[in-house]
C-alpha positions in Angstrom: 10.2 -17.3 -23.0 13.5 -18.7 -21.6 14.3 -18.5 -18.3 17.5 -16.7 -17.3 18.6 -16.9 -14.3 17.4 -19.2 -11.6 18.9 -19.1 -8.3 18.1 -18.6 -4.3 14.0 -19.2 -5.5 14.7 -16.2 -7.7 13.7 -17.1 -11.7 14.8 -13.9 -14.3 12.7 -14.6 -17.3 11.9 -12.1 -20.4 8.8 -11.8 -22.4 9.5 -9.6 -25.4 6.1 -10.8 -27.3 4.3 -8.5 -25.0 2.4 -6.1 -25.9 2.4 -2.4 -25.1 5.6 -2.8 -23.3 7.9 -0.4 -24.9 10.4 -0.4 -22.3 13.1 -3.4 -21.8 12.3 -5.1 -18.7 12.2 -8.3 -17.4 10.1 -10.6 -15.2 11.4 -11.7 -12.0 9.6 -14.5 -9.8 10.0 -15.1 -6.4 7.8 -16.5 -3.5 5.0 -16.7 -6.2 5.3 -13.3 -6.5 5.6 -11.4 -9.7 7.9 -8.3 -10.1 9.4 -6.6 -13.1 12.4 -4.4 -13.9 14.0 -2.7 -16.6 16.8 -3.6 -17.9 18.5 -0.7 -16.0 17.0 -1.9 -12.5 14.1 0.4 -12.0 11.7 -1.6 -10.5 8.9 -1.5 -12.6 5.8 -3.5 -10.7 5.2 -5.8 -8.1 5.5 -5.2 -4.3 8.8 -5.0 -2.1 11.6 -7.7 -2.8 13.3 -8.5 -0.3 16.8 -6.9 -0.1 19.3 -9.5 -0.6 17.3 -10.8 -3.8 16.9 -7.1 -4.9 20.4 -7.1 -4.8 21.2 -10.2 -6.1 18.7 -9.2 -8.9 20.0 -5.5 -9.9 23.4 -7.1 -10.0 22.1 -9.9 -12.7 20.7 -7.0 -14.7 24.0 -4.9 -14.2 25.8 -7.6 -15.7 23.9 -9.0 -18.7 22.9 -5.9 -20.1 24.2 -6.7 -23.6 22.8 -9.9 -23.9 19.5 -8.7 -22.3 19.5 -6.5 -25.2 19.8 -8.7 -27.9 17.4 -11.1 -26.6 14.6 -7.8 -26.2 15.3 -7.5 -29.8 15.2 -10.9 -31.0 12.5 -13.3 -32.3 12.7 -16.2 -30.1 
C-alpha cells in the first residue's frame, strides 16, 4: 500500500486489497486519526478534519483522479 501524498502530518495512502469496499476511496491519516474519502471527496469515515487539511486533501483528490484510478484498478 504506497503512500501518496505526505505533507503538513497529512499521509494519502490507498488500500485496494480490501475487502467489501466497492467504492474508490482512499485512506487519509492525520493526528493518528483515520479518515477516508472517495476518490470524488465525499468523506467517507472518520470524524471532522480540520479545515485547511480538508482542503488541502479534496484538492489532492481533485487533482490525481486519473492516476487514483489506475492504481484502484491495479495489482500492486
Amino acid at each position: 500500500m504506497p503512500t501518496l501524498y505526505l505533507n503538513h502530518g497529512l499521509r494519502i495512502y490507498i488500500n485496494n486489497r480490501e475487502k467489501g469496499h466497492n467504492k474508490p476511496h482512499v485512506h487519509v491519516l492525520y493526528r493518528d486519526e483515520d479518515y477516508s474519502f472517495a476518490f470524488d471527496g465525499e468523506q467517507l469515515a472518520g470524524g471532522k478534519l480540520p479545515r485547511k487539511q480538508l482542503k488541502e486533501v479534496r484538492l489532492y483528490l481533485e487533482n490525481h483522479q486519473d492516476y487514483l484510478n489506475e492504481l484502484w484498478q491495479s495489482d500492486f
